[in-house]
C-alpha positions in Angstrom: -30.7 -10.7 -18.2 -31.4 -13.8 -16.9 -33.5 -14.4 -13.6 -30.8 -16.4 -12.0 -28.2 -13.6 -13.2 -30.3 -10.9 -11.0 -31.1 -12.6 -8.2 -27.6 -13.1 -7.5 -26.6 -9.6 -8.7 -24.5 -8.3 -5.2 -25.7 -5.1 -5.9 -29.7 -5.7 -5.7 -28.9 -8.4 -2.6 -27.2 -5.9 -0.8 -30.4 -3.4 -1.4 -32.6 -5.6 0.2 -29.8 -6.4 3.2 -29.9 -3.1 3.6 -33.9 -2.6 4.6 -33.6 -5.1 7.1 -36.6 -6.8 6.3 -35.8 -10.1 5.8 -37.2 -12.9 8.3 -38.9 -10.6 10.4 -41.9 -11.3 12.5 -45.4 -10.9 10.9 -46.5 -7.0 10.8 -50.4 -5.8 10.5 -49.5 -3.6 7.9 -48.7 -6.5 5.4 -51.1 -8.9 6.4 -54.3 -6.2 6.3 -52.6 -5.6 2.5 -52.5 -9.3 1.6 -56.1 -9.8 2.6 -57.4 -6.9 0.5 -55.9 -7.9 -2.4 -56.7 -11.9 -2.1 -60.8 -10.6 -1.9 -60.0 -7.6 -4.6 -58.9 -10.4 -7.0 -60.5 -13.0 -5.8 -57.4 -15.3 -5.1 -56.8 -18.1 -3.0 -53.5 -17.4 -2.6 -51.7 -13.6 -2.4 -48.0 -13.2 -0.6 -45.7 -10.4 -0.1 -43.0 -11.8 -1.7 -39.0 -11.1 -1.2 -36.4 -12.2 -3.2 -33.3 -13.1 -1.7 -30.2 -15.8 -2.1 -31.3 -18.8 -2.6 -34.6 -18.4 -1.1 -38.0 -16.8 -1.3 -38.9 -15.2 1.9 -42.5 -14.0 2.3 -43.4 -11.5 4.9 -46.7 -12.1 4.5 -48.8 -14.9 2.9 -52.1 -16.1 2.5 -52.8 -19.9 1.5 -49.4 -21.4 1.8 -48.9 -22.0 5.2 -45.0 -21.2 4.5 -42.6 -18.1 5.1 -40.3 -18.9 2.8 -39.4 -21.2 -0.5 -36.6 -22.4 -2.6 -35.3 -20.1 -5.5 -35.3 -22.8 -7.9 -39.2 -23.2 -7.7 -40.1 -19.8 -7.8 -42.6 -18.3 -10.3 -42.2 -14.6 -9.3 -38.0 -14.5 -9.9 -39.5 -14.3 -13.5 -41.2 -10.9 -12.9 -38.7 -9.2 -11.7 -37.3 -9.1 -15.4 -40.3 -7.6 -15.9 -41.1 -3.5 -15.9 -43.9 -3.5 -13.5 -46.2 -6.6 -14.0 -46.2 -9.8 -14.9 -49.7 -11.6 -15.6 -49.4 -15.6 -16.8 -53.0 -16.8 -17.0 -52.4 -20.6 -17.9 -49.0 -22.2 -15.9 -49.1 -25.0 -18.3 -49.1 -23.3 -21.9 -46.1 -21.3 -20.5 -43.0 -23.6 -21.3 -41.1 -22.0 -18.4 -43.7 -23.0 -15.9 -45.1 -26.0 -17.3 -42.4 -28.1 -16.0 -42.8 -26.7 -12.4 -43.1 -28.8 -9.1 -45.6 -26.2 -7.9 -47.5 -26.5 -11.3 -47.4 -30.1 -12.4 -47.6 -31.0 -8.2 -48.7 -29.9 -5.2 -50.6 -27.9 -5.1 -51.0 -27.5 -8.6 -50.5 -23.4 -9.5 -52.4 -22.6 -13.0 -52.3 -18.5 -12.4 -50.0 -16.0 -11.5 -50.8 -12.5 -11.3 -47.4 -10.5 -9.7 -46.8 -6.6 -9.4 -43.1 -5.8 -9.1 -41.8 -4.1 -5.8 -39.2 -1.8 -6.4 -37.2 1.1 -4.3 -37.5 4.2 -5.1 -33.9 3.9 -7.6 -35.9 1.3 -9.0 -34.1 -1.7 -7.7 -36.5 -4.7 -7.4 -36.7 -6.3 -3.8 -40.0 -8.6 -5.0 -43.1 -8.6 -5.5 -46.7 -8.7 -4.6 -48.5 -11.7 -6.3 -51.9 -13.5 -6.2 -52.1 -17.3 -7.6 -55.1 -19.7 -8.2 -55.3 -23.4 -8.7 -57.5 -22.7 -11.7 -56.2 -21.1 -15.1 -57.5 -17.6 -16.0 -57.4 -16.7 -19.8 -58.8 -13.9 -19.5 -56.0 -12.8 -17.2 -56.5 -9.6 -15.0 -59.6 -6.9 -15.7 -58.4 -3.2 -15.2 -59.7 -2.3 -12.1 -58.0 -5.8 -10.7 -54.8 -3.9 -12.6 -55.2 -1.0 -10.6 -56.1 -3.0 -7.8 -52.8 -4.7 -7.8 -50.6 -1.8 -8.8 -52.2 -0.1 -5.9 -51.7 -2.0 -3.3 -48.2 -2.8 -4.4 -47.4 1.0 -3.9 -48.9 0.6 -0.4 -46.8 -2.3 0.5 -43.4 -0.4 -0.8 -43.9 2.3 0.8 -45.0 0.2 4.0 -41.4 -1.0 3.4 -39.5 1.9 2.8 -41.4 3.9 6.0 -40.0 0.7 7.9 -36.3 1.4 6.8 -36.6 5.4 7.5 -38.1 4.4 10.6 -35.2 1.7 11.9 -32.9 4.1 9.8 -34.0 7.0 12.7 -33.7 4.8 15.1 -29.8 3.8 14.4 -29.5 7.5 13.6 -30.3 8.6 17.5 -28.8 5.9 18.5 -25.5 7.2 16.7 -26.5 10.9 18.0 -26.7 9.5 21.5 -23.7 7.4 21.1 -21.6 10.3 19.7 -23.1 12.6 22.4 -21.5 10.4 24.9 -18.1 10.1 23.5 -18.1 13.9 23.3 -19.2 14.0 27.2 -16.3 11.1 27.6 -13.8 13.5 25.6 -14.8 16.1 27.8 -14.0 14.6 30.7 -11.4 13.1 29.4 -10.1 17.0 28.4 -10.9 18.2 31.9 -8.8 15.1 34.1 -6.1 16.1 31.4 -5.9 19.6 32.1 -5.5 19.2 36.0 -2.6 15.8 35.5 -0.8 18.4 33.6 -1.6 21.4 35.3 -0.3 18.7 38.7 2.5 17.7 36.5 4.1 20.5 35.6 3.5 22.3 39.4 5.2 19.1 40.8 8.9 19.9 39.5 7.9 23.5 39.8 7.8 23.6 43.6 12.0 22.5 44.1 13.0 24.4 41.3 11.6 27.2 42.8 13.0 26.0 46.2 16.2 25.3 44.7 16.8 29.1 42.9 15.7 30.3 46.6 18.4 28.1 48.3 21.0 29.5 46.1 20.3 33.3 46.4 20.9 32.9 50.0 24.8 34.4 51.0 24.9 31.8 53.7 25.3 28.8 52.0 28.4 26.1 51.3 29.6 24.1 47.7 28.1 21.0 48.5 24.4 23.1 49.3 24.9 24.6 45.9 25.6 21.0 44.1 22.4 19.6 45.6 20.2 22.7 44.8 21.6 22.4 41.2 21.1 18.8 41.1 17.8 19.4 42.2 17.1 22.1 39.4 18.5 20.1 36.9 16.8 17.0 37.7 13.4 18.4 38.0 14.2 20.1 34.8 14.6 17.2 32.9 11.5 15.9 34.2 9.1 19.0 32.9 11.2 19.0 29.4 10.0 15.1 29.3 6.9 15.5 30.1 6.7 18.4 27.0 8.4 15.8 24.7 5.8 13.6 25.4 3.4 16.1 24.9 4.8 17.0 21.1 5.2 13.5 20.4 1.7 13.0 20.6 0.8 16.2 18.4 3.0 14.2 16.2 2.0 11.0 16.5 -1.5 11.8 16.1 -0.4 14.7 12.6 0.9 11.6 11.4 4.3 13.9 11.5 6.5 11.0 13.2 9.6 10.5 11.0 10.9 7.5 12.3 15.0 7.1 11.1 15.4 3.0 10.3 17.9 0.4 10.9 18.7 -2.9 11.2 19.2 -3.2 15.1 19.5 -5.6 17.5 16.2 -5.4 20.1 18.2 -6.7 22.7 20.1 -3.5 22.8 16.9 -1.8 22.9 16.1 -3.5 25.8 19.4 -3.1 27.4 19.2 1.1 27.2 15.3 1.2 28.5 16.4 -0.8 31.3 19.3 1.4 32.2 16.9 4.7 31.9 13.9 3.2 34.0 16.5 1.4 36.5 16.3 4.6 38.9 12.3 4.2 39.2 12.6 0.2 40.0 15.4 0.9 42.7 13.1 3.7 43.9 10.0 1.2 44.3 12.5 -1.6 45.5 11.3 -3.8 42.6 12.5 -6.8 41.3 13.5 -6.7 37.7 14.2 -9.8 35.8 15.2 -9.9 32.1 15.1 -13.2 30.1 16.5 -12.5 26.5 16.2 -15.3 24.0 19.7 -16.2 22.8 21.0 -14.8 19.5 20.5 -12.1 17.7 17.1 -10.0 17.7 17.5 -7.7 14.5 14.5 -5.6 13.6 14.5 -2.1 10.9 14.0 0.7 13.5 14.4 3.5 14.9 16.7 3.2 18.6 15.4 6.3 20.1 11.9 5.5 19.6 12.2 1.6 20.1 13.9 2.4 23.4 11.3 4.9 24.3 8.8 2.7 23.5 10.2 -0.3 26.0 11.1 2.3 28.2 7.2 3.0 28.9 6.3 0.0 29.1 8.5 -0.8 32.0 7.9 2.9 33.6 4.4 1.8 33.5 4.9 -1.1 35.6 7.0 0.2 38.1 4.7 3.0 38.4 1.7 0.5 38.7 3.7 -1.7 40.7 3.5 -1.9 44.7 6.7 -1.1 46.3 8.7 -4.2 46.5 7.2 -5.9 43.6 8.2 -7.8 40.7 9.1 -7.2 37.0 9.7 -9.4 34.6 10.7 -9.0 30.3 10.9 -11.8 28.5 12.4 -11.5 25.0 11.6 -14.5 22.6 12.4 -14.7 18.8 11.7 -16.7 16.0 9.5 -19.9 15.9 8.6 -19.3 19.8 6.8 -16.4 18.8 5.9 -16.9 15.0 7.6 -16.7 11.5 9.6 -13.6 11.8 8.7 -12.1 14.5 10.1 -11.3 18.1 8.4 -10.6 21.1 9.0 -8.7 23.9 6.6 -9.2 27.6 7.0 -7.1 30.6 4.8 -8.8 33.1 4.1 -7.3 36.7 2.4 -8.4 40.0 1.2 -4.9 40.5 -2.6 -2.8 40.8 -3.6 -4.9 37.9 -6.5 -3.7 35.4 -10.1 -4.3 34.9 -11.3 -5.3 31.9 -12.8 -1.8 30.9 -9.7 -0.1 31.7 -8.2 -3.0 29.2 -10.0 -1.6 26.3 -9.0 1.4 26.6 -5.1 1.4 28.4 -3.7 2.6 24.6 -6.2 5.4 24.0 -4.7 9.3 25.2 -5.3 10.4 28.7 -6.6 7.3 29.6 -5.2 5.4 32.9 -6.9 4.3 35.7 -8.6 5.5 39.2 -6.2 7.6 40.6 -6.3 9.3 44.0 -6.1 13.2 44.8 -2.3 12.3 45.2 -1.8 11.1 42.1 1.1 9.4 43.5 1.6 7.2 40.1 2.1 10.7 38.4 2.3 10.6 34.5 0.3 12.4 31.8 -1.7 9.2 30.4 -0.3 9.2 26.9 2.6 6.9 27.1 1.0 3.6 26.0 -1.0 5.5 23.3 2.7 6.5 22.3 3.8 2.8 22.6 1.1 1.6 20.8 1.4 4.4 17.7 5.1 3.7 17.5 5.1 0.1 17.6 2.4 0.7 15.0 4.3 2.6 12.6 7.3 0.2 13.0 4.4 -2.9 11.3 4.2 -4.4 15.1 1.0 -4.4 17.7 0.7 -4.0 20.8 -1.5 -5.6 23.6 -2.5 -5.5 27.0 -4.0 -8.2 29.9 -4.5 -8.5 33.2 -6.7 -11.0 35.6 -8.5 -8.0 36.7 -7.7 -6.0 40.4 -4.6 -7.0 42.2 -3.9 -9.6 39.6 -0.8 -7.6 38.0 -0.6 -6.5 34.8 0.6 -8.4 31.3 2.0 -6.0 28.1 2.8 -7.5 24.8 4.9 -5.9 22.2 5.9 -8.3 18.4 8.3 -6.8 15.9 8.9 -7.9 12.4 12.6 -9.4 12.0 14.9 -8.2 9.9 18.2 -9.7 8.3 20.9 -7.5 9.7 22.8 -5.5 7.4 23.7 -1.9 8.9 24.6 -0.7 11.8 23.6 -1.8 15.8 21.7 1.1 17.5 24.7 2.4 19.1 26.5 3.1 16.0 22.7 5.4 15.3 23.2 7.5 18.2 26.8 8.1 17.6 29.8 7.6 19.8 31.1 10.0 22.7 34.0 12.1 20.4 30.7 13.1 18.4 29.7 15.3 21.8 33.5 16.8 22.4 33.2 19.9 21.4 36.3 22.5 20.7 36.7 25.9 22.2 34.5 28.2 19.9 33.6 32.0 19.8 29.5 31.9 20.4 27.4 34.8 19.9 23.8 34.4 21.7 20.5 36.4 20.9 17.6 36.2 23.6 15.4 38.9 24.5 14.9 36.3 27.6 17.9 38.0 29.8 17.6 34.6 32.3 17.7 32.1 29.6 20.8 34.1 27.5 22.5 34.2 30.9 21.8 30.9 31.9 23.0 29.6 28.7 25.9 31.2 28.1 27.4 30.2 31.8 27.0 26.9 31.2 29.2 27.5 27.3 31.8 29.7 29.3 32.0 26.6 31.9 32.8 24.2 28.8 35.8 26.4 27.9 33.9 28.5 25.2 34.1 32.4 24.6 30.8 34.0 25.0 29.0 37.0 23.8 25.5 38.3 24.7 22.7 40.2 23.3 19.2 40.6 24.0 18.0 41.7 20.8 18.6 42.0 16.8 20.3 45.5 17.2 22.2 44.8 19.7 23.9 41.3 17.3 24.1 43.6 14.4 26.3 45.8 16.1 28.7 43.7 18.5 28.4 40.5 16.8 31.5 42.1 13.4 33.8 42.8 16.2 33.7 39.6 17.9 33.7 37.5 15.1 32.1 34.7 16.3 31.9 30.9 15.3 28.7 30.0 16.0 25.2 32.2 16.6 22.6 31.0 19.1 19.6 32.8 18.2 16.2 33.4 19.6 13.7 33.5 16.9 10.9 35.5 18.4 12.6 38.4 19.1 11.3 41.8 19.6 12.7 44.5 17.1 13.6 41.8 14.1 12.3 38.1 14.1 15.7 35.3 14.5 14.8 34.4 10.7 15.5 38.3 9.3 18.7 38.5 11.9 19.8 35.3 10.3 19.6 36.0 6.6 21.5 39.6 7.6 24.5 37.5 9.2 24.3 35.6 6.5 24.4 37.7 4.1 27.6 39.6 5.5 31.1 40.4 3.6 33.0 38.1 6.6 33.1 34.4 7.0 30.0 33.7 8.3 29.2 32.1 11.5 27.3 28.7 12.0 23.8 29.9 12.7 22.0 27.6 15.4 18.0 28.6 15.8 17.2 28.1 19.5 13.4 28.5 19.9 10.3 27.5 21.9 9.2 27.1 17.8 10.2 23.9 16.6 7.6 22.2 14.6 8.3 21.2 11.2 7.3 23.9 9.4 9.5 25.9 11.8 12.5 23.9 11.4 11.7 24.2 7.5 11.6 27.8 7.6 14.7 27.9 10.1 17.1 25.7 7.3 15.4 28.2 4.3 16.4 31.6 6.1 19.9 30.4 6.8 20.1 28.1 9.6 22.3 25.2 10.1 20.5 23.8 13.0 17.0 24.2 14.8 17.2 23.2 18.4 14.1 23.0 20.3 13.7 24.9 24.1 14.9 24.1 26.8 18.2 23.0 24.8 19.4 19.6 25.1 22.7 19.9 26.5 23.9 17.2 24.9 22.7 18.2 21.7 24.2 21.3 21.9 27.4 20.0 22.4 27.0 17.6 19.7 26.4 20.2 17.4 28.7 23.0 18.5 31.4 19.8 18.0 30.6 19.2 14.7 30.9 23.4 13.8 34.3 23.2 15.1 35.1 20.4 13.2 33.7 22.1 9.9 33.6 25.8 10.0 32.6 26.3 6.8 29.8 24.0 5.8 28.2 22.4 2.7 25.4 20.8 4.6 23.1 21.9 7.2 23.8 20.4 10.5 20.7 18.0 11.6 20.6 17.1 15.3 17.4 15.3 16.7 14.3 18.0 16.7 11.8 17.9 18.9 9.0 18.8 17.1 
């Protein structure tokens, strides 16, 4: 190989990077080594000498009043072709020195004498050399051989104790570093557990209320509208915060299955504003859309590209002082880059620091809050944004001009030529949710959630049949024939998934079988569709999904495919 080929070999450069040696200050340890070998050998000149690109950098030198020297004009690249040692005792009878500046010039080197300094995987960093002005033909006795080797050893290992030494010292640094984040993650655990454990008591309290109000005698129609109102409302709340919840586990299992199209964002926009309207009107905000004109097509998912916007605008209103102002601005196109559109919701709310900046799209992160916690939320909705936006091939950002100064969110999508349908046509339209009178078996060793569920079938004109466990189906479930089976899959005598291969299995037509489950991860919903199930539908029950689904077993009693509403998971 030749010198220049190995002195620019990546590998060996990044070697020496990696000791973190190069232009360093001067260090005892080398120059006591240097001195000891200059009177051992009785040289002028002796250097610690260190390869790198383009350049010979010496860590420590006697007689040349330099720390470092071109490549081109360096005698000791030649050693390192060498095993150990390289020995020239006349410069000019070598033809590849004879022609050198530092030879046939200033200041006129006639002896080289250089012991190769290699790691211990035998990679060659440099070396340690002595030169003299006057030629030595005798070259180097033994004992200056030893001498040299010696000393060379000392100054490798001088090296390699100063990389396990700065190594150790990156190593605690990492240990301390790490010990930190686990203390943040701790902390981070612990302000979790009470949001949710606040979160979840907030809706809590009126439901409870609510159920009180209405086993009272004394009350009136319109008392029993508000308390169910009430239940229902604060309902929907604790089954959103749960979504949110699993759609974390998800996001972060890397088990989000997003369903594309070619939609417009604009709608997007349109159906988080209706959602978060109620919040604004609540905080007395003023919201201001400006949508680019055109079309805004992008390959996405509507339910989560509508969640997505719709944090983004519940976190400013939340963040917001009452009677503030919210503004989206949708631009596409060249205003925003080739093929891209962008989306800003910019407030005049609390406003951020710049450390709360850096973090506003990790989990459970959000700012100081109060014992009230009057903004409310679980943290995770901008990690959510950010992951979803993510997997869609956009990005996400955040700025703010610090407290008070309101708050700036930016969200840039890839377009997409539009080919398929708008994100309306993805949800499906309203005769999708009509559902026919149907015969509806239900299995829940829960009596209130059975009960609960089959008054509300019974008020949309169904027929309803109850039973709280697998014996009980097995035995009333022939003679009422029904349509469709709503069953519990942890049940107490035999599991939803055994009950379901039985119905299955028997000599009549057999119903549509609908899993309804506080189970409903994938492998659930998996093991749901391979024991017989049509549908897995995730507790507390959508109503809307149920009614999707019960309208699509009327329409096909007997079905080829397995039914696939939306699946919290």
């Amino acid at each position: 190989m030749e010198p220049t080929a190995l002195l620019a070999d990546d590998t060996r450069l990044a070697v020496l990077e990696s000791y973190g040696i190069l232009d360093t200050p001067p260090e005892k340890a080398f120059d006591d080594v240097v001195k000891l070998v200059s009177q051992l050998l009785d040289a002028p000149i002796a250097v610690v000498n260190l390869l790198a690109r383009g350049r010979q950098w010496f860590k420590s030198e006697i007689g040349l009043g330099v720390r470092e020297m071109p490549l081109d004009d360096s005698i000791c690249k030649f050693a390192l072709l060498e095993e150990s040692r390289m020995v020239v005792p006349d410069t000019l009878e070598d033809p590849r020195f004879s022609c050198n500046p530092l030879v046939s010039g200033t200041p006129g080197l006639r002896f080289y004498a250089g012991q190769v300094l290699k790691t211990r995987d035998g990679v060659p960093l440099g070396t340690l050399c002595v030169l003299d002005t006057a030629p030595r033909p005798q070259g180097l006795t033994a004992q200056q051989e030893f001498a040299l080797a010696t000393l060379a050893q000392q100054v490798m290992s001088q090296i390699e104790l100063r990389k396990a030494l700065v190594d150790q010292q990156a190593l605690i640094a990492q240990q301390a570093a790490a010990q930190e984040a686990l203390r943040q993650a701790d902390r981070k655990k612990d302000e979790f557990l009470a949001m949710l454990a606040h979160e979840l008591r907030n809706p809590l309290a009126p439901i409870t209320s609510a159920a009180a109000i209405l086993t009272n005698f004394k009350f009136d129609e319109a008392m029993v509208r508000r308390a169910s109102a009430i239940i229902s409302r604060q309902a929907s709340h604790m089954t959103s915060l749960i979504d949110d919840l699993l759609d974390v586990s998800r996001v972060t299992r890397g088990k989000v299955e997003l369903e594309l199209v070619e939609l417009d964002i604009r709608d997007v926009v349109a159906d988080a504003v209706e959602q978060v309207r109620p919040l604004v009107e609540r905080h007395g905000h003023t919201l201001d859309l400006r949508l680019a004109p055109g079309q805004a097509i992008v390959s996405g998912d509507c339910k989560r590209l509508v969640q997505v916007v719709a944090n983004m605008l519940s976190n400013a209103a939340k963040y917001t002082p009452d009677g503030g102002r919210i503004d989206v601005a949708l631009d596409i196109g060249p205003d925003t880059g080739a093929d891209t559109v962008a989306l800003t919701v910019r407030d005049n709310g609390i406003g951020m620091t710049p450390e709360l900046i850096g973090h506003a799209f990790e989990l459970f992160s959000q700012g100081a809050q109060g014992l009230d916690r009057s903004q409310g939320g679980l943290g995770i909705g901008l990690a959510l944004v950010k992951s979803l936006v993510q997997l869609h091939g956009g990005s996400v950002s955040a700025e703010s001009g610090g407290t008070g100064m309101g708050s700036t969110f930016h969200m840039t999508l890839p377009l997409a030529a539009r080919s398929t349908p708008r994100c309306e046509d993805q949800r499906g339209g309203a005769g999708e949710r009509q559902a026919p009178a149907l015969r509806v078996g239900i299995v829940d060793d829960n009596q209130d959630a059975a009960v609960t569920l089959a008054l509300f079938l019974e008020a949309n004109g169904h027929t309803v049949t109850v039973a709280h466990s697998a014996g009980a189906a097995l035995a009333g479930f022939p003679a009422f024939a029904p349509d469709v089976c709503l069953l519990d899959i942890g049940l107490p005598d035999m599991n939803g998934f055994e009950l379901a291969r039985t119905l299955h299995g028997g000599g009549a037509a057999r119903p549509v079988l609908i899993a309804v489950t506080g189970y409903a991860q994938d492998k659930d919903r998996d093991a749901a569709l391979a024991a017989g199930f049509d549908a897995l539908l995730a507790k507390p029950v959508s109503l809307d999904t149920l009614n999707a689904v019960l309208a699509r077993a009327g329409r096909r009693r007997s079905l080829a495919a397995p039914l696939t509403p939306p699946v919290p998971a």
